[in-house]
C-alpha positions as CSV (number, residue, x, y, z in Angstrom):
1,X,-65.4,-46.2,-39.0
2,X,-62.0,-44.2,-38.3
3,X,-62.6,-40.6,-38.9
4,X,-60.1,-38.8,-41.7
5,X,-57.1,-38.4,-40.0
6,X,-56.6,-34.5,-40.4
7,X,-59.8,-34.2,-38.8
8,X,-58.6,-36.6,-35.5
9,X,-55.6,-34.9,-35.6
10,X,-57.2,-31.2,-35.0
11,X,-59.8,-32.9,-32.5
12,X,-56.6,-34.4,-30.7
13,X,-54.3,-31.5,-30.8
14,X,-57.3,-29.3,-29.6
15,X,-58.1,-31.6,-26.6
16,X,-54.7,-31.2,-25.4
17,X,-54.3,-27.3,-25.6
18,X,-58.3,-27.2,-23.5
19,X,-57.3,-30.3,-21.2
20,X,-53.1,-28.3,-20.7
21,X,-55.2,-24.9,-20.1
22,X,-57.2,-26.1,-17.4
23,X,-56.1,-24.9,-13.9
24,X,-53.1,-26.8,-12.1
25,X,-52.7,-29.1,-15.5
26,X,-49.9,-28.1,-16.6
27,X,-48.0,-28.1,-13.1
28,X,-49.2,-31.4,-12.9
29,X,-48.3,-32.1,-16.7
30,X,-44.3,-30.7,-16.0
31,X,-44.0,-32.4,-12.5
32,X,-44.7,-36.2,-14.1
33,X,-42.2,-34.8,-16.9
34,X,-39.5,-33.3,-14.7
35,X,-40.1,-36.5,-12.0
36,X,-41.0,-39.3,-14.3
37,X,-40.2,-38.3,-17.9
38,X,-43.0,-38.6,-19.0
39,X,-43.9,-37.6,-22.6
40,X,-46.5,-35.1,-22.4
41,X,-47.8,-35.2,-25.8
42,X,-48.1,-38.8,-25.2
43,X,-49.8,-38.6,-22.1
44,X,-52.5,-36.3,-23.5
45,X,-53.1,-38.5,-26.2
46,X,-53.6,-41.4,-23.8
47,X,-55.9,-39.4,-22.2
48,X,-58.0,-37.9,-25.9
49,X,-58.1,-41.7,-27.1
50,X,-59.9,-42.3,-23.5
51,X,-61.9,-40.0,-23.0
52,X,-63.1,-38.3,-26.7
53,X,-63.4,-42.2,-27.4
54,X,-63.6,-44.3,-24.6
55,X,-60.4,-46.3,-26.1
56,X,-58.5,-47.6,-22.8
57,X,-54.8,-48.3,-24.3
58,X,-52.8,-51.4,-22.5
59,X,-49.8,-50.9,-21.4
60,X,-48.3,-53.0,-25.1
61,X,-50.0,-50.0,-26.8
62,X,-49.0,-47.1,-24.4
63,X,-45.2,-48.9,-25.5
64,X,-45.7,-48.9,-29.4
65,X,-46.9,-45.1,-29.1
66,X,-43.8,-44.4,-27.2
67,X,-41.7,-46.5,-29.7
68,X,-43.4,-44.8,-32.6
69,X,-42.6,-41.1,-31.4
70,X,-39.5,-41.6,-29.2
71,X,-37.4,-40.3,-32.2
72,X,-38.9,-37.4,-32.5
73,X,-39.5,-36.6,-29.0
74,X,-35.0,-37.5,-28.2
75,X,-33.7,-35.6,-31.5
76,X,-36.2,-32.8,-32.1
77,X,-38.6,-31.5,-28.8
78,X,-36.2,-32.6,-26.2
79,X,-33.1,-30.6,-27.8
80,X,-35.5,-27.4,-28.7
81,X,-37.2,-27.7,-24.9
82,X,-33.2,-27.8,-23.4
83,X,-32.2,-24.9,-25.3
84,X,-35.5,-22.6,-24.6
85,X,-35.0,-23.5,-21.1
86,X,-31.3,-22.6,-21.0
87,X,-32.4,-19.1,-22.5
88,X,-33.9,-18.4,-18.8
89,X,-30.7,-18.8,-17.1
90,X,-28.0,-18.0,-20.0
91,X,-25.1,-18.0,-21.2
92,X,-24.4,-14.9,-21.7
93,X,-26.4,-12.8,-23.2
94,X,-29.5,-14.2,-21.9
95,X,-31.6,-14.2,-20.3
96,X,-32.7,-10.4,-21.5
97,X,-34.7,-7.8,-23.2
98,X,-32.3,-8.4,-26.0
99,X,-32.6,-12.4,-26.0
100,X,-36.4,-12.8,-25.1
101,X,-37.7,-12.5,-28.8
102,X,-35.1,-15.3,-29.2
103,X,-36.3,-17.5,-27.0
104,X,-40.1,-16.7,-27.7
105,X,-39.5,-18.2,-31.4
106,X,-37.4,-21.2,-30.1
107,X,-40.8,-21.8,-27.6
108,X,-43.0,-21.3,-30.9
109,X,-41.0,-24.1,-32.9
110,X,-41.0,-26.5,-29.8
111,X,-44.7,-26.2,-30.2
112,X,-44.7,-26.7,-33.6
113,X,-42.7,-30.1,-33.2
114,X,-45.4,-31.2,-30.3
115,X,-47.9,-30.7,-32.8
116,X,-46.1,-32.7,-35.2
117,X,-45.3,-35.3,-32.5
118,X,-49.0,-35.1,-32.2
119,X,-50.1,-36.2,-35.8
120,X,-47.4,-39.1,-35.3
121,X,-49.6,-40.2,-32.3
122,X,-52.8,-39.9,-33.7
123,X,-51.7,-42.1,-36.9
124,X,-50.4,-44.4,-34.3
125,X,-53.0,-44.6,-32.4
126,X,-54.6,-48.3,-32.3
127,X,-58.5,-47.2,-32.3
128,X,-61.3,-49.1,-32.6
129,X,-64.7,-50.1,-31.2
130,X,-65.2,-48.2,-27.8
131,X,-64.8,-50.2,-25.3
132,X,-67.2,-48.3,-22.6
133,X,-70.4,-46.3,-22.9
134,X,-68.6,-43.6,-20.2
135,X,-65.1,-43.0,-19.3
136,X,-64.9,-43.8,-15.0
137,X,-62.6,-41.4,-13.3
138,X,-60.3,-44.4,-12.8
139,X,-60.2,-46.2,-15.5
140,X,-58.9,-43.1,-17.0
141,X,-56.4,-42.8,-13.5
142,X,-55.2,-46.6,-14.3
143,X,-54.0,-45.6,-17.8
144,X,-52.3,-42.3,-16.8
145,X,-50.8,-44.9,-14.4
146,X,-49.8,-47.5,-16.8
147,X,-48.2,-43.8,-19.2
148,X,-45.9,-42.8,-16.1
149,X,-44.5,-46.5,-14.9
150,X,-43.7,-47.0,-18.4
151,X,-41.5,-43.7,-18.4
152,X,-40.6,-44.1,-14.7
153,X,-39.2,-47.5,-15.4
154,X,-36.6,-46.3,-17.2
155,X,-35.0,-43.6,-14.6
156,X,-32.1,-44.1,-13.2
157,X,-34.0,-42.6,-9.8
158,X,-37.2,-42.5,-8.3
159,X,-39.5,-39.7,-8.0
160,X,-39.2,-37.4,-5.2
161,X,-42.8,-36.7,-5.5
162,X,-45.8,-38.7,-4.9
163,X,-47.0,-38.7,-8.4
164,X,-50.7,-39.8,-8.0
165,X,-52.2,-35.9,-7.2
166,X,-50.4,-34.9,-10.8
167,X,-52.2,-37.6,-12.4
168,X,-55.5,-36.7,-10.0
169,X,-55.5,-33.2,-11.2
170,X,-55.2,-34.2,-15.2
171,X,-58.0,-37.1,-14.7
172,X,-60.1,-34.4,-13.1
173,X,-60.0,-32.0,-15.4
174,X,-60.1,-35.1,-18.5
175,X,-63.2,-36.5,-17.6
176,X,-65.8,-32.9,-17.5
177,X,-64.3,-32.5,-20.9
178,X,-65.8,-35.8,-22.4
179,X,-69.0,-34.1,-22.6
């Protein structure tokens, strides 16, 4: 029986602020997104529907997510992340004292539109039966896999990283948190 939705949303946005908190998640969280663009909120959901539960998405599924919330993602969060970011280095008169509050509201509303990306996901999000009685450390890793080709796919270049120790580092701190 699917829980009520608010409810799976909380339990999903949750999981992704304890899982992004974790040490060395979110560097591995902004290298797959600055080397692979890969959707974050996306990827973290991936990763609650597998692990909270045990819900292995194919790669069709990973595709419809991305379908689902790509119009969010392109013409809200992407524009509000590029013009927080631009804050650190200027125009003129940031970055300062003066523009910092600024830029702290523009990071609160780029949250805000990541949580609503989130309850998009989450009433996207193809659950059913669990598939396993435990989540294996890579099963999970062949998902997360299956999230950055699908994003990699699409660049016009190829990582200059080796992307396996970012998706390492999330899968290691995913699967304690099953618990």
């Amino acid at each position: 029986m699917r829980r009520p939705q608010p409810d799976l949303e909380a339990e999903c946005w949750a999981f992704a602020l304890a899982i992004y908190a974790r040490p060395g998640v979110a560097e591995a969280c902004l290298t797959l997104q600055n080397e692979a663009g890969v959707d974050v909120m996306l990827l973290l959901t991936t990763t609650f529907a597998a692990v909270k539960h045990r819900l292995l998405l194919t790669p069709d599924e990973v595709r419809a997510l991305d379908e689902a919330c790509r119009p969010w993602r392109v013409q809200i969060v992407w524009p509000l992340r590029t013009l927080r970011t631009g804050l650190k280095t200027g125009p003129q008169p940031a970055p300062s004292e003066a523009t910092e509050p600024f830029r702290s509201q523009v990071k609160a509303l780029e949250l805000a539109a990541e949580k609503l990306q989130n309850k998009l996901l989450v009433e996207c999000l193809p659950l059913r039966q669990p598939e396993k009685d435990t989540m294996k450390p890579e099963q999970l890793r062949t998902v997360l896999g299956d999230v950055v080709s699908l994003f990699a796919e699409g660049r016009s270049t190829a990582p200059k990283t080796n992307l396996a120790s970012s998706i390492d580092t999330i899968v290691e701190a995913a699967i304690p948190a099953a618990s």
